[in-house]
C-alpha positions as CSV (number, residue, x, y, z in Angstrom):
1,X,-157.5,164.7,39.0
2,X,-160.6,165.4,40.8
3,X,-164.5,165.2,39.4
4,X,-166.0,167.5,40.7
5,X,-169.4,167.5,39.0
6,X,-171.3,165.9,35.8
7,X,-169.5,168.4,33.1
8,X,-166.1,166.8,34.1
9,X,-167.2,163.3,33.1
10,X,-165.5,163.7,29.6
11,X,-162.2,164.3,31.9
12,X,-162.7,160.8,33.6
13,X,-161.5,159.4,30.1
14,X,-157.4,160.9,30.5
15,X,-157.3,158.4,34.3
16,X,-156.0,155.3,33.8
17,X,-155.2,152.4,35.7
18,X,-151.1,151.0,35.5
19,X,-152.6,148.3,33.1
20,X,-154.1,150.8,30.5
21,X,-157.7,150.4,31.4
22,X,-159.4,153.2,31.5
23,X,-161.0,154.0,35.2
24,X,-164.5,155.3,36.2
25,X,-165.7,156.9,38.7
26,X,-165.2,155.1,41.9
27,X,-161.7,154.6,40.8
28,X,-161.1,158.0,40.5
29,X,-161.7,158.8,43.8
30,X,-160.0,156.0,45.1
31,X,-156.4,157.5,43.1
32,X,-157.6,160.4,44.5
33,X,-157.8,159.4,48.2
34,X,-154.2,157.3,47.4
35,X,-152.6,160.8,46.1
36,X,-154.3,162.9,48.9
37,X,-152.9,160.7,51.7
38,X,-149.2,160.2,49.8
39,X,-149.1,164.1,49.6
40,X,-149.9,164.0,53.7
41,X,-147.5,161.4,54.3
42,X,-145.1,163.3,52.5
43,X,-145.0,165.8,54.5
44,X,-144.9,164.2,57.9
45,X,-142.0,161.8,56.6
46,X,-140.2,163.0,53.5
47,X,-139.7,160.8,50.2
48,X,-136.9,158.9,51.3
49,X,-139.1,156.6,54.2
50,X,-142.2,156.6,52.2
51,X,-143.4,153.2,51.3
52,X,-146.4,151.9,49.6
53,X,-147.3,150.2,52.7
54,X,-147.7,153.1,54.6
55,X,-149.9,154.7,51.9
56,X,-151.9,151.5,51.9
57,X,-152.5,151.4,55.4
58,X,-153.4,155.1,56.4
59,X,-155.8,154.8,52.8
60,X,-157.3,151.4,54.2
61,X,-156.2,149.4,51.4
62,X,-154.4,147.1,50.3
63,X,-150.9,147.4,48.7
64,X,-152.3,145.8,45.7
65,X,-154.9,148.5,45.6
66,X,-151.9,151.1,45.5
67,X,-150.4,149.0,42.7
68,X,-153.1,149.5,40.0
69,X,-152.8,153.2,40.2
70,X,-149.1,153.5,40.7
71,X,-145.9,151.6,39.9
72,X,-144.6,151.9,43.0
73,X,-143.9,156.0,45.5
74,X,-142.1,157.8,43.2
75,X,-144.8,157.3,40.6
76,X,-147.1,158.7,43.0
77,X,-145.3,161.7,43.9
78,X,-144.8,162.6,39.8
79,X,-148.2,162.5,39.4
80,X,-149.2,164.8,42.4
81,X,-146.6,167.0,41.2
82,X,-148.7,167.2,37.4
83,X,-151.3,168.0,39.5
84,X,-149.6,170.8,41.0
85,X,-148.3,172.2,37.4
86,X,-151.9,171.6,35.5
C-alpha cells in the first residue's frame, strides 16, 4: 500500500505491523521499500533462493526490520501479490 497524499491517511489505518500494531507513516514506506525490493529480487532470483537476508541487505536493514512487517518471504510475496489484485 502506498500513501500517496493527505486524503489516503484514513488508509494508513488497514497497515499493520506482524504484532498487530497499527503503523504510521514512516512505517509505511519502510513495508513499502521492503515489498519494492522483494518484488526486484524476485525477479533477478526466483522464490526458491530468496531469503530475508538478501531483502534486508539490498533495503539497508536489518533482518529484524524485515521481521515486523513479514513472517518470513513467502509472507512478502502474498502481500505484493494483494497488491497486484486490489
Amino acid at each position: 500500500m502506498v500513501i500517496e497524499d493527505a486524503a489516503a491517511d484514513d488508509a494508513v489505518d488497514d497497515v499493520t505491523a506482524t504484532d498487530g500494531r497499527v503503523i504510521g507513516r514512516r512505517a509505511i514506506q519502510t513495508r513499502r521499500r521492503i515489498l519494492d525490493t522483494t518484488a526486484a529480487l524476485l525477479k533477478e532470483h526466483g522464490a526458491l533462493d530468496l531469503k530475508v537476508t538478501d531483502v534486508a541487505r539490498e533495503v539497508g536493514a536489518s533482518p529484524a526490520t524485515f521481521y515486523q512487517y513479514f513472517a518470513d518471504v513467502e509472507d512478502a510475496i502474498l502481500a505484493l501479490a494483494t497488491d497486484l489484485v486490489v
